[in-house]
N, C-alpha and C positions, 0 to 999 in steps of 0.2 A: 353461475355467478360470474359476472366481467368483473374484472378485479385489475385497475390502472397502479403499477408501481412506476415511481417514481427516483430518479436520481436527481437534486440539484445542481444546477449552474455552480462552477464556483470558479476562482481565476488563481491559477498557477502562480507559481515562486516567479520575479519582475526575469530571473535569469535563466529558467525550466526551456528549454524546446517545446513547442507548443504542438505537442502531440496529445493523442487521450488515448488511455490504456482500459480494454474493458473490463466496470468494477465488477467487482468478485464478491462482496455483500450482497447486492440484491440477486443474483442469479443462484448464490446458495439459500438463500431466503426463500426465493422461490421454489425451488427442490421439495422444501417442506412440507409446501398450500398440497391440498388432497388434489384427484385428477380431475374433478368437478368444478376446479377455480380456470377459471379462462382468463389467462394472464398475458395484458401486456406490457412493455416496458418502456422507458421512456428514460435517454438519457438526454437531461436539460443544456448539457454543455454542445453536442453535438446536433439539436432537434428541439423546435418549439413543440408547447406544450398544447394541446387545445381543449381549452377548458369544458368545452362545451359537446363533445365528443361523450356519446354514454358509456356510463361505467357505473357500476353499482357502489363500491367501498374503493377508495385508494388507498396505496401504502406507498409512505413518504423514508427513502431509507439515503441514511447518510453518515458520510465516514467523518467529514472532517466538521472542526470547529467552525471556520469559514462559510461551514453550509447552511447551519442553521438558521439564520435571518430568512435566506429565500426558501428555504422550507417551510418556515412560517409562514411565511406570506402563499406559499402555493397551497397551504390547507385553509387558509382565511379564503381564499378564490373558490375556492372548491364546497366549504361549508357556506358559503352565500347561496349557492347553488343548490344547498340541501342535500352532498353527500358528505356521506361521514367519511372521516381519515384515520390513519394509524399511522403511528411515528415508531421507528424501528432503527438500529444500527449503531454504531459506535458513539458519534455524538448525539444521539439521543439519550444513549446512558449517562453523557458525560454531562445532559443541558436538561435531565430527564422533569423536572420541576418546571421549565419554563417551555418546554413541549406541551406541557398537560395543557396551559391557557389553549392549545392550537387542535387539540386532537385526540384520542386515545394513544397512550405511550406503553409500546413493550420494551420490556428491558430482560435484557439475557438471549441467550441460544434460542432459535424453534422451532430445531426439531422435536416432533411430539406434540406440540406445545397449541399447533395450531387449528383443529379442530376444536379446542373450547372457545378458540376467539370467533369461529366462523360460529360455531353454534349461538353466541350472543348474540351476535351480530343478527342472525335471521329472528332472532325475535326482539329486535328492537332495545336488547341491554347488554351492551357495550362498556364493559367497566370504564372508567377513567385511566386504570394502571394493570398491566399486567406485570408481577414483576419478578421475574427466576432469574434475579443475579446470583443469589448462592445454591441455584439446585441446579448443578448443569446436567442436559442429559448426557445417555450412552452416548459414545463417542462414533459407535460402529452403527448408528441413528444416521450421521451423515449424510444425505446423498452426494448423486453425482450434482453439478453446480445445473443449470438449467441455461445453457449456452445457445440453445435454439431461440431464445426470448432476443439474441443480440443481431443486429441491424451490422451484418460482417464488415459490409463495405466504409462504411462511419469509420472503424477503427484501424485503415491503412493511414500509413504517412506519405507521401508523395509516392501513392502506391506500392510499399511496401507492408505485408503484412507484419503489424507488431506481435509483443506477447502475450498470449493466454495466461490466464490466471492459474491456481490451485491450490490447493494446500493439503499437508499430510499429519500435520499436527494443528493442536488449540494450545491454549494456556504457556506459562512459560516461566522455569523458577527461579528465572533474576530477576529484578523488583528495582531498576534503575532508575537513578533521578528524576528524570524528565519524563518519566514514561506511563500510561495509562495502563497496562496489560493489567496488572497486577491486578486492579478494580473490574476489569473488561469478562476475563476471562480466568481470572482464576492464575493463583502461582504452582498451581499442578500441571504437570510437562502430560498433555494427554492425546499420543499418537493415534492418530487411525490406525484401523487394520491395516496393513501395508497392502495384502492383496487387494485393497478396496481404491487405494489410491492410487497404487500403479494401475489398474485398470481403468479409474477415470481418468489419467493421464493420457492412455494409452488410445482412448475414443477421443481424445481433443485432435482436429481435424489442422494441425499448427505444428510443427517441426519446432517451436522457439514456447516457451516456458517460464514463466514468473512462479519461481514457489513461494508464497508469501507469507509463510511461518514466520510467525517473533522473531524466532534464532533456530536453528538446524542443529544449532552445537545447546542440544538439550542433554543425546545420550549417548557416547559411543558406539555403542552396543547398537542402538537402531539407527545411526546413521550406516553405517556398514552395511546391515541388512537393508536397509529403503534404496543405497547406491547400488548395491549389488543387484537389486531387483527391477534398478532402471536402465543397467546398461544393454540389455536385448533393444529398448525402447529407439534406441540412437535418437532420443532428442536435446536438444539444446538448450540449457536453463540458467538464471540466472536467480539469484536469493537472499537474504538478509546472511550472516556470518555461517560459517563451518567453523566445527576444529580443524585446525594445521598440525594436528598428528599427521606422521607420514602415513601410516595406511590410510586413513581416513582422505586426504589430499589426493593419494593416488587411485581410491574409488571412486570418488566424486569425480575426477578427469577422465577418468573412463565411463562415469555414468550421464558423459553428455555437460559437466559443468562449466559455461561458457563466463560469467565474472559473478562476483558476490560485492554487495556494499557492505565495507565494513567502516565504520566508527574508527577515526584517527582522533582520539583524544590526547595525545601528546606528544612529544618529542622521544619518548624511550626506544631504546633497544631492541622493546620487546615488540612492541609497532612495524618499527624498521626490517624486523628479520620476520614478520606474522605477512607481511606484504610480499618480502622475500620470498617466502614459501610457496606461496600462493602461487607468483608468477614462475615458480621453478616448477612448478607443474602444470604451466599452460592454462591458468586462471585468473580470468583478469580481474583490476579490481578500480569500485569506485567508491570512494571515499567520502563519507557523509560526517561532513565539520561543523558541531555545534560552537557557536562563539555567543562567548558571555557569563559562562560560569564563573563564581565568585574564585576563582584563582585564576581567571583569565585578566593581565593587565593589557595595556598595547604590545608592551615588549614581546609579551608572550605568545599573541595574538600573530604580530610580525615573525617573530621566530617559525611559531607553527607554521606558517604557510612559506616557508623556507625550505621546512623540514618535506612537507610536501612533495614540492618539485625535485627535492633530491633522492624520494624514494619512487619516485616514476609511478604514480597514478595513473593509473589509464584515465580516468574522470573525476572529478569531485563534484559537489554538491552543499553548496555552503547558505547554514541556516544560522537564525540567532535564537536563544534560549526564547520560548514561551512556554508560558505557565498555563497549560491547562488546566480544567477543573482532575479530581480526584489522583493529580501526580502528588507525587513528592515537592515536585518544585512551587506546586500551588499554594499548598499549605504552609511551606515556608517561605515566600514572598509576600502571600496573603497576611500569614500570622505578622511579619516583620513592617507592617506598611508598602511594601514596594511596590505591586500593581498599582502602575499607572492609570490604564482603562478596562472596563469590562466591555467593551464595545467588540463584541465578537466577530465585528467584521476585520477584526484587524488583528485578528490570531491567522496571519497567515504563514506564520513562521520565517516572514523575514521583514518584517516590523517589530522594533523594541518597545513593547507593552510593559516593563519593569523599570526600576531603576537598579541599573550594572551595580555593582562594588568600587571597580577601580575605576571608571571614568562617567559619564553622561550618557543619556539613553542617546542624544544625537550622537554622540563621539563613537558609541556602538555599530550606530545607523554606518557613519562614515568608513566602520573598519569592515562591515560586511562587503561594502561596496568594492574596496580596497583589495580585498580576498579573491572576490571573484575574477576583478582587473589585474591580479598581479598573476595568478595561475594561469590563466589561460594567455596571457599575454605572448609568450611565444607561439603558440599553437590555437587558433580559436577552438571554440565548443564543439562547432558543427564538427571541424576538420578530426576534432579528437573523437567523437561519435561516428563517424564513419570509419576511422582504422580500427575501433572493436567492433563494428559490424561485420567488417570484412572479414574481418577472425572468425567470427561466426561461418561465416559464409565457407569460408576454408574449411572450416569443419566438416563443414556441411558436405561440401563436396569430396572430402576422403572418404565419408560413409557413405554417398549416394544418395544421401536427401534433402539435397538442395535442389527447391521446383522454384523457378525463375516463373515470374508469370507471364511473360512475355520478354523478344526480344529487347526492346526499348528499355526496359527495366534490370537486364541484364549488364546492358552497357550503361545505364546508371550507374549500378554498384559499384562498376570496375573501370569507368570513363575519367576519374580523377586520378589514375596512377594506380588503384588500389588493384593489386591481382589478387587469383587466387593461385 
């Protein structure tokens, strides 16, 4: 069976480095399909699509809001043509109603799950829904991700190789304003086997690591054991938060932890010295600022990104509140009248699709702007993403695994002042 998956086009935050990370949905997606699916991949943002190329069933898999519209539209291309599609992935849960007009829609995990879809498929009944939101499977189901499916060379940046994806956990049991997990995956904290993960770790063919867990700082207890079982690895990772327990900081720094994004939601104390920590143990950190919560006025907004620059960020990343479907913050903007549009092309997260509390959705629009221009104003973007690479790279070379891939690219790294 040819089986075409698919990743949508979609276009980055106006102030993102316009780099592409390879996604980590379809290639664990893929892991699932039996050995009999001959799959291949297609990511839209890096590679036209061609329609016309045989292939028996596609599968359309997609993370963000922003995607959905050209998802649609590449299964309307597809069923003109007479093949069937399947819609899969995060916003498909999220848009799962408005998928159906376009496709068959699975919802939930599939491991397990995808031999009854194949079995339908070969005889021509194809439900409309498959839907195991509340029946997740075994967790040790997992495979390893299906990274052979990816096109290597696509995802250098001015030839460097970026990060590999992974994950060692699902589900997650904070349940925060803005945030879909809770709907997605369950508010059960549900680890892999550890040996299962440090071994697909251990085959990524990448020295540099994205862990893309919710939050890290689920358990104590297994944070400990996952650092402890990655520092043989000596690779280099970055991740959504840790605890800044001292033990747990000081395994994580020996288990290869190069920075973590953590959420700077205020001006506290407690902010100031969680950054502190971090960076006293050789972890850098970048800072992902939502603006627009209903206790966010200008003042505060200003303040914040004061506070900022005074606790030395290695990087920030500055969004404005939008309201997905099945958050918290949907239901109460939704319930309150405040959704402005439901025009999904404009859930890019740095478009004001509400209306604020304390000022005007333009006025919001103006202070995102404002954030970004004032942070970086001493130091641009690029120059600040290059001295945390170089950290990396330091790293790298205390432990001996840093592979230059050529001279030319050597003296890139270290041609603007940066040593190691």
């Amino acid at each position: 069976m040819r089986f075409t998956l698919i990743y949508p086009k979609w276009h980055k935050l106006g102030r993102q480095t316009e780099f592409h990370l390879p996604p980590h949905g379809p290639v664990v997606f893929a892991a699932a399909l039996p050995d009999y699916v001959d799959v291949t991949f297609i990511d839209e943002n890096l590679e036209a699509i061609d329609f016309d190329a045989a292939t028996d069933f596609v599968g359309i898999s997609m993370m963000l809001t922003v995607q959905v519209q050209r998802g649609w539209a590449i299964a309307d291309e597809y069923r003109k043509r007479g093949v069937r599609v399947m819609f899969g992935g995060i916003a498909t849960m999220l848009h799962a109603e408005e998928c159906m007009a376009h496709g068959t829609v699975f919802l939930g995990e599939a491991e397990g799950r995808m031999e009854e879809v194949l079995a339908d498929f070969r005889k021509g009944a194809l439900k409309p829904v498959y839907n195991h939101l509340d029946q997740q499977p075994d967790i040790a189901l997992v495979g390893t991700a299906r990274r052979d499916l990816l096109k290597r060379d696509l995802y250098n940046y001015r030839g460097v190789q970026m990060v590999d994806l992974v994950h060692a956990s699902r589900g997650c049991r904070f349940h925060c304003y803005p945030c879909a997990v809770a709907y997605l995956g369950g508010r059960r904290f549900r680890p892999r086997p550890i040996d299962k993960a440090i071994a697909e770790m251990a085959a990524i063919d990448n020295n540099r690591l994205f862990i893309v867990d919710n939050s890290l700082a689920q358990s104590t207890e297994w944070e400990l054991d996952l650092f402890r079982e990655m520092i043989p690895l000596k690779k280099k990772w970055c991740s959504h938060p840790i605890e800044d327990k001292p033990e747990v900081l000081d395994l994580a720094a020996r288990a290869g932890a190069w920075y973590v994004y953590q959420a700077v939601f205020d001006t506290s104390d407690y902010i100031r010295e969680r950054i502190r920590r971090y960076h006293d143990h050789g972890i850098g950190v970048e800072g992902t600022i939502l603006l627009g919560l209903d206790n966010h006025d200008e003042d505060f907004i200003k303040r914040l990104i004061d506070f900022l620059l005074e606790i030395d960020l290695d990087l920030a990343e500055f969004t404005v509140l939008t309201p997905f479907p099945h958050t918290r913050a949907f239901d109460e903007l939704h319930r309150q009248g405040r959704i402005l549009t439901y025009d999904w092309s404009r859930y890019t997260a740095d478009q004001v699709v509400y209306q604020p509390k304390h000022m005007s959705a333009e006025r919001l629009q103006e202070l995102l702007d404002y954030a970004w221009t004032s942070f970086y104003a001493d130091e641009p973007q690029n120059m600040k993403m290059a001295r945390l690479f170089a950290r990396v790279v330091q790293k790298e070379m205390a432990d001996h695994t840093f592979r230059p891939r050529s001279r030319r690219l050597r003296d890139q790294h270290f041609g603007r002042g940066e040593t190691a």
